[in-house]
LUMMAR-98907 format. One record per residue (C-alpha): z, x, y. Coordinates in nm, 4 decimals. Example, Ala and Ser with C-alpha at 12.3 -4.5 7.8 and 13.67 -1.06 7.14 Angstrom:
! residues 2
       zz       xx       yy
   0.7800   1.2300  -0.4500
   0.7140   1.3670  -0.1060
END
This chain:
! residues 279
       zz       xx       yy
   0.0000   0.0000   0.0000
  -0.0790   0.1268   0.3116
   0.2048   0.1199   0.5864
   0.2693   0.2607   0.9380
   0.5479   0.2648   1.2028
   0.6467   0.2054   1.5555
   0.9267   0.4027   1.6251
   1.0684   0.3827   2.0086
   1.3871   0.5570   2.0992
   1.5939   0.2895   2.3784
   1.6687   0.5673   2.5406
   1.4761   0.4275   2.9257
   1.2316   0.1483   2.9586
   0.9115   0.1529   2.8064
   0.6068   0.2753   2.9415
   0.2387   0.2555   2.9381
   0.1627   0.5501   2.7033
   0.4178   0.4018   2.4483
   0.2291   0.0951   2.4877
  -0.0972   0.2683   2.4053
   0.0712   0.4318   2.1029
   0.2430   0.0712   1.9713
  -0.1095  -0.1083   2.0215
  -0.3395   0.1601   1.8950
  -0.0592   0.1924   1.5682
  -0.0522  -0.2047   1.5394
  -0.4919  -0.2346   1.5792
  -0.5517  -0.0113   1.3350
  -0.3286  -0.1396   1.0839
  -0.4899  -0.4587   1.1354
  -0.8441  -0.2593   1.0949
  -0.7342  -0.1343   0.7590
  -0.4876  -0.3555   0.5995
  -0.1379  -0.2121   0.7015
   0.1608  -0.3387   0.6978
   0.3763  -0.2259   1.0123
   0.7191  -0.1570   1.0085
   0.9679  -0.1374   1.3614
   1.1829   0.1533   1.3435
   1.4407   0.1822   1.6470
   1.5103   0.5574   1.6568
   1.8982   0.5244   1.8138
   2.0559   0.8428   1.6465
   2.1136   0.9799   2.0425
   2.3706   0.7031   2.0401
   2.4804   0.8374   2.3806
   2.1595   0.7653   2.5293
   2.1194   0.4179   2.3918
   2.1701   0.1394   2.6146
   2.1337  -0.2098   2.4898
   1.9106  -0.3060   2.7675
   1.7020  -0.0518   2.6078
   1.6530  -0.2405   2.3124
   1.5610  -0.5470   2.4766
   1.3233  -0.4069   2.6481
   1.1582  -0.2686   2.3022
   1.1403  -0.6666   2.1555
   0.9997  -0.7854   2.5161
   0.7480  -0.5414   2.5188
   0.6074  -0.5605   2.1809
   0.6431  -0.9536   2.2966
   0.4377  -0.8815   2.5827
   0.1343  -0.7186   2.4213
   0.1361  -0.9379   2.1392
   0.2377  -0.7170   1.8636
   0.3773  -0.8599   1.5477
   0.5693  -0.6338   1.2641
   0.5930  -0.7027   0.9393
   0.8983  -0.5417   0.8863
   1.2301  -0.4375   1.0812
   1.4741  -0.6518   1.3029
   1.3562  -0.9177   1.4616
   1.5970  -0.8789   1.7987
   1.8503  -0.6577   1.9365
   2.1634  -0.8180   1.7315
   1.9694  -0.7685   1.3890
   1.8737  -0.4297   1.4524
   2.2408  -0.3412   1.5500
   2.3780  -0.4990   1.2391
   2.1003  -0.4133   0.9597
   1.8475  -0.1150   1.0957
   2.0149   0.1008   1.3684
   1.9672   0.4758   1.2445
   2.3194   0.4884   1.2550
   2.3775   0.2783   0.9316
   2.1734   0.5798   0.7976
   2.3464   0.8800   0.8789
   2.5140   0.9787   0.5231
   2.1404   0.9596   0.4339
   2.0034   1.2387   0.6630
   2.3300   1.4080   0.5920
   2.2420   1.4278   0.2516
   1.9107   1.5979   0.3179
   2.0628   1.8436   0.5573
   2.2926   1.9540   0.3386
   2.0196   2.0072   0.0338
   1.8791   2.2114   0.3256
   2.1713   2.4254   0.3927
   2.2575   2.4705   0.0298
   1.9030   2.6463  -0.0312
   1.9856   2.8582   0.2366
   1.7795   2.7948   0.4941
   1.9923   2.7173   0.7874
   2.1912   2.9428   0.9873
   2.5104   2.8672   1.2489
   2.3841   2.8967   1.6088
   2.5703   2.8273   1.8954
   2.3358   2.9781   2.1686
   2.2155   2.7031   2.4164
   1.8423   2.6220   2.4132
   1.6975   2.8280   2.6976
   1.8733   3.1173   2.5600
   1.7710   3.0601   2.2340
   1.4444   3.0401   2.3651
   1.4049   3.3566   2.5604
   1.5423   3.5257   2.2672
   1.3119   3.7587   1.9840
   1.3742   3.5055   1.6765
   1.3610   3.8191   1.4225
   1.5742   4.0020   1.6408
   1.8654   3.6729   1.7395
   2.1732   3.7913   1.6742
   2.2604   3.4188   1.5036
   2.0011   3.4135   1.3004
   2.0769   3.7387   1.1077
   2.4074   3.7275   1.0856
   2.5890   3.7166   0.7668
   2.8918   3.6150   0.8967
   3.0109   3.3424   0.6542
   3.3235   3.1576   0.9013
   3.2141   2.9095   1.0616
   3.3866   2.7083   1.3289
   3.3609   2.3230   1.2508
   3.1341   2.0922   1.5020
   2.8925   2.4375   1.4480
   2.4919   2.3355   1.5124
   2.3006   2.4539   1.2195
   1.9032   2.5690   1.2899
   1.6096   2.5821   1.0525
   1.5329   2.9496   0.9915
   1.1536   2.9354   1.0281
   0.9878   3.1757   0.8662
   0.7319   3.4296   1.0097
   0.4681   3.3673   0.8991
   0.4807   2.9693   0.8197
   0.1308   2.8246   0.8053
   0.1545   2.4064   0.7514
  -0.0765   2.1823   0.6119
  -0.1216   1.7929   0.7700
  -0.3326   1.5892   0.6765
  -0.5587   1.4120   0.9046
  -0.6898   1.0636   0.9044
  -1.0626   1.1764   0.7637
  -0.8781   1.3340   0.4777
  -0.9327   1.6994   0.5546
  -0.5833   1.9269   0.6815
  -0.4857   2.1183   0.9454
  -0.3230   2.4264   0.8489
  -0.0495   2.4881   1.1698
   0.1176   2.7729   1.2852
   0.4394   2.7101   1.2694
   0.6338   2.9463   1.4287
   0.3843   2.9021   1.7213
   0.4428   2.5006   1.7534
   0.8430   2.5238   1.7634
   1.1839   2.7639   1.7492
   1.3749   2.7152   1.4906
   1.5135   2.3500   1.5332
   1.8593   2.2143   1.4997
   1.8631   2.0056   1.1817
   2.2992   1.9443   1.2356
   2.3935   1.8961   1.5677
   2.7381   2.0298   1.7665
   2.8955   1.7067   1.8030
   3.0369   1.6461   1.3967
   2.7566   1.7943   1.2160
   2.5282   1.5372   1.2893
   2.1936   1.5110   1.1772
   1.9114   1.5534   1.4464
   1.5830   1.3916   1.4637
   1.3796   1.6420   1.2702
   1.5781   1.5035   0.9669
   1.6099   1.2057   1.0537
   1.2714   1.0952   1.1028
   1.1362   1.2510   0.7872
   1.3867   1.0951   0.5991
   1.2836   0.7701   0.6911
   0.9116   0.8030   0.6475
   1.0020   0.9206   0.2811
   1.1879   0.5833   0.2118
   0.9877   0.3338   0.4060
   0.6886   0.4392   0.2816
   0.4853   0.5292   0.5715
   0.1464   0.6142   0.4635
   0.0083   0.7550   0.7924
   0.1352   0.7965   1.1977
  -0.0109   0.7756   1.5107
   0.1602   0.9945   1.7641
   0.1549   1.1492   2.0534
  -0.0095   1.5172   2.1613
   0.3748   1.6063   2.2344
   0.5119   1.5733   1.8861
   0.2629   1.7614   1.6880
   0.5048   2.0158   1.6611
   0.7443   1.7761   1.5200
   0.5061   1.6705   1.2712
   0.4498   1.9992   1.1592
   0.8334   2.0973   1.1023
   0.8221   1.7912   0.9128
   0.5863   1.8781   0.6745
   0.7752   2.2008   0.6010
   1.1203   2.0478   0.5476
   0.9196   1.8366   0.2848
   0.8033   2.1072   0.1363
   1.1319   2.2755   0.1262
   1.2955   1.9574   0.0261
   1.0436   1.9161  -0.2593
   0.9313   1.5654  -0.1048
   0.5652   1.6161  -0.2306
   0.4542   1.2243  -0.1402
   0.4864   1.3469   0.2579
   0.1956   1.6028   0.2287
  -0.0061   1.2748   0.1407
   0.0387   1.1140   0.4692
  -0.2031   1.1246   0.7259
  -0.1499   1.1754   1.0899
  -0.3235   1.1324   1.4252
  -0.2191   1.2655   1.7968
  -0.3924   1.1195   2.0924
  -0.3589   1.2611   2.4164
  -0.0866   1.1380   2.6569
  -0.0833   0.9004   2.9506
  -0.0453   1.1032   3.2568
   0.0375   0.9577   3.6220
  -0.1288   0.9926   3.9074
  -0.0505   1.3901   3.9591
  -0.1505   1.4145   3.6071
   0.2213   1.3943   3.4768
   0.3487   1.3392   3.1895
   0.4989   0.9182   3.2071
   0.8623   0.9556   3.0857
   1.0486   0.6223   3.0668
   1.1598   0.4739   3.4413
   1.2739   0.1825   3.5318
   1.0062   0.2009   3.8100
   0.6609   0.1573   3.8675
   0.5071   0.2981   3.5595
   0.7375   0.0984   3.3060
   0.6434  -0.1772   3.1095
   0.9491  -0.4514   3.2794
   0.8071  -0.3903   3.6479
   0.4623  -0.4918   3.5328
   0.6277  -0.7866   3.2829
   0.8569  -0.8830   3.5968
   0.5381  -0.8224   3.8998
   0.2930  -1.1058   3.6377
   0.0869  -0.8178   3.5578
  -0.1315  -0.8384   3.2451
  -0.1136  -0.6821   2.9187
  -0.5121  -0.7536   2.8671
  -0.6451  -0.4073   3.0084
  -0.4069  -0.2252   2.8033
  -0.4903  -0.4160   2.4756
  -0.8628  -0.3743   2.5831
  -0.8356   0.0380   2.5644
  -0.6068   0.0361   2.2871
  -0.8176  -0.1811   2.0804
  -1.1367   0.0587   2.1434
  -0.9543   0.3350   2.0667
  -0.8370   0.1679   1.7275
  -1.1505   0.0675   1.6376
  -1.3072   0.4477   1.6845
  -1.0081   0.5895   1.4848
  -1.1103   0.3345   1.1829
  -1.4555   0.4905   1.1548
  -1.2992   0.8202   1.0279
  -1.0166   0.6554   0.8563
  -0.9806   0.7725   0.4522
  -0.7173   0.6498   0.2678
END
């Protein structure tokens, strides 16, 4: 069966390039015969906000999209699908991770981390076996680490790694908890997903993904097929981040703008993706 996923984190109102990526997911499903599921990513719990949420069901609402799977409104997804019910589950993968031995403790902030010669980080070869609790543990990321992903026409990238990403946190500072690396692979694996649509921005993301399946020995993710498509920009050619202003989905709900345009370019876009589609 095939089966894709909208995933939104309620971290700030929705804008039009999550739009794009919810209506190009949802037409092509439709093109092929997929079922699509709603996943609410909320494992930032700090940064979720329940008018967040709301905002997710009144914008799929808006542009007419229909799942056919997940909650069907904020109280449902609280109770029955918030990543949060989940969290022994990605725990349980991060800890297969560590016990293969490839994580190491790191407490060095990002932009140190970053500025840092990974062969040469003073974290990441360290033997040093104590380890205070509330520790973040990183992926060590091997050099070289070529990835395969699979693309929608059937053929595969191979990705450079090391290139895409630093070696991510896969157990965050705050009680071990699992980050979104781990997270989000683990549910793909168990919902099934069959292939993603997703942003220029996270093909890093998708190829750490692939490796912790390989490491994880979760051969069925190598099978699933991705697309990125480039990113709405603003005006000054900007990245859109969620706003509450201009550019996010409630001002144009709340100023009786319509969806139509936006289901228009989605819908093309869809429609050319389906021509190469092999699965």
């Amino acid at each position: 069966m095939k089966k894709t996923r909208i995933a939104p984190t309620p971290s700030g109102y929705l804008h039009a390039g999550n739009a794009f990526n919810f209506l190009v997911t949802a037409a092509l499903a439709k093109v092929v015969g997929a079922k699509v599921v709603l996943r609410i990513d909320d494992l930032d719990a700090e940064r979720s906000r329940l008018e967040y949420v709301e905002d997710i069901f009144q914008s799929l609402e808006w542009l007419g999209i229909r799942v056919d799977e997940g909650p069907s409104g904020p109280t449902d997804f609280r109770t029955n699908w918030s990543q949060q019910l989940r969290l022994e589950r990605y725990t349980a993968l991060a800890e297969e991770l560590r016990a293969a031995g490839v994580l190491y403790p790191c407490t060095c902030a990002r932009p140190r981390f970053e500025q840092m010669d990974r062969n040469e980080h003073p974290c990441r070869t360290s033997k040093e076996e104590a380890v205070a609790h509330g520790t973040p543990w990183r992926l060590r990321i091997p050099v070289p680490c070529t990835v395969g992903v699979k693309q929608f026409d059937g053929t595969t990238s191979a990705l450079d790694l090391p290139a895409l990403l630093p070696d991510p946190i896969i157990l965050q500072r705050d009680n071990a908890r699992p980050a979104y690396q781990i997270a989000s692979l683990c549910d793909d694996l168990e919902m099934g997903i069959t292939f993603i649509v997703r942003g220029a921005d996270l093909l890093p993301s998708t190829a750490c993904q692939a490796h912790l399946a390989q490491l994880l020995k979760r051969d069925t993710f190598a099978e699933v097929r991705f697309h990125h498509h480039a990113l709405a920009v603003d005006a000054d050619g900007s990245k859109l981040s969620k706003s509450a202003g201009s550019a996010s989905l409630k001002a144009m709900r709340e100023a009786g703008t319509s969806p139509a345009a936006l289901i228009a370019q989605a819908t093309a876009y869809a429609e050319m993706l389906a021509k190469h589609f092999r699965l």
